[in-house]
C-alpha positions in Angstrom: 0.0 0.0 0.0 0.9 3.7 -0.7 2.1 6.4 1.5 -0.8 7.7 3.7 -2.1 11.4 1.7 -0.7 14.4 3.8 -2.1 17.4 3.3 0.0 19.1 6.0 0.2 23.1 6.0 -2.7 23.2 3.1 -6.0 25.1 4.0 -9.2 23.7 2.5 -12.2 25.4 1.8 -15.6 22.8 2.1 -18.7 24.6 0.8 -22.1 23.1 2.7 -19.4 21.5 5.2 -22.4 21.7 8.2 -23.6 18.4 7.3 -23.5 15.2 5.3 -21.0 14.8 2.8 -19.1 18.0 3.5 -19.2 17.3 6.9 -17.4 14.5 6.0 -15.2 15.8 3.7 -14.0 18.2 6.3 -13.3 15.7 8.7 -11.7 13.2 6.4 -9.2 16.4 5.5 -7.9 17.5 8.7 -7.6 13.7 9.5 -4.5 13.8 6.9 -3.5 17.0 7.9 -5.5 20.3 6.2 -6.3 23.0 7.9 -10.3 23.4 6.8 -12.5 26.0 6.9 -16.4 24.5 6.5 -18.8 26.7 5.1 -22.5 26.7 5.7 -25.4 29.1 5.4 -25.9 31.3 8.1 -28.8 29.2 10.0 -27.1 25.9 9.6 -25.3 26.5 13.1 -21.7 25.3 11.5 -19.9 27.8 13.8 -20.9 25.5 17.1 -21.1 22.2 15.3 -17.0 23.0 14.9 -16.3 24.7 17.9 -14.5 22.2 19.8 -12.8 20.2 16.2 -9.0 21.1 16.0 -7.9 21.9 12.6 -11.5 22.8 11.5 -13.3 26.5 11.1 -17.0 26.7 11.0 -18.3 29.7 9.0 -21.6 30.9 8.5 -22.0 32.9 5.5 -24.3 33.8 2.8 -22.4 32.2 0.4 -23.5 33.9 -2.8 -22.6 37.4 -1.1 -18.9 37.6 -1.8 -17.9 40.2 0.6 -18.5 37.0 3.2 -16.5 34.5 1.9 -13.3 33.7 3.9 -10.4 35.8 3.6 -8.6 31.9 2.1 -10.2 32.5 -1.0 -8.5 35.8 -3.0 -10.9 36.0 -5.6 -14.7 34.4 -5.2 -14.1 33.9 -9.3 -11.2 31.5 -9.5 -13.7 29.2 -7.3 -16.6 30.1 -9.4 -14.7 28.9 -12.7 -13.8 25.7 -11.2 -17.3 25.1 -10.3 -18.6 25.9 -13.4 -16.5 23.6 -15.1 -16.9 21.0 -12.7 -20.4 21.3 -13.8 -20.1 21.1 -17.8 -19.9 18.0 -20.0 -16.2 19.1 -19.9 -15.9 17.6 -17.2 -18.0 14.6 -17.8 -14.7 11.9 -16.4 -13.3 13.6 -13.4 -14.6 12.4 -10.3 -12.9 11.0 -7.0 -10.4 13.8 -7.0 -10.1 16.8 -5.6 -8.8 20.2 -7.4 -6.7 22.5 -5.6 -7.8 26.4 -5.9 -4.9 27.5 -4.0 -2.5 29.9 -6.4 -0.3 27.1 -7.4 0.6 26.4 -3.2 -0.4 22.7 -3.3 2.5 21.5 -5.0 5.2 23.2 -2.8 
């Protein structure tokens, strides 16, 4: 078996992290080291849900006002595009992965 993924010294950002599959996707990234942030709509209560989880953030945000987004992301855009692709036929074969908005700092 492979070397264990370590995502040490990364930040992740988890859109509708409050619950369910997010939830778990946060969990599952600070397990292998990432520093998350979870974001959730305002009422969904992610700020307690998180408040005693080391290495995980809970933000409440309206999350199509971009002056709320989290000061990880540097331009709402750049995460707009990959969503919008993600969404296309273009990108009709890429699944199980995950795609690193991060300016490049992943691969340091």
């Amino acid at each position: 078996m492979g070397e264990p993924l370590r995502l040490n010294g990364l930040n992740a950002l988890v859109f509708n992290g409050g619950s369910g599959i997010g939830e778990a996707t946060a969990r599952s990234l600070i397990k292998h080291g990432a520093t998350v942030i979870a974001v959730d709509t305002i009422n969904s209560r992610v700020e307690r849900h998180f408040a005693a989880v080391k290495g995980i953030t809970g933000l409440g945000a309206n999350l199509v006002d971009a002056n709320q987004m989290p000061a990880l992301v540097q331009e709402p855009v750049d995460i707009a595009k990959v969503v919008l692709f993600l969404a296309s036929d273009d990108a009709v074969f890429v699944s199980g992965t995950g795609i690193a908005v991060d300016g490049g700092r992943a691969g340091d």
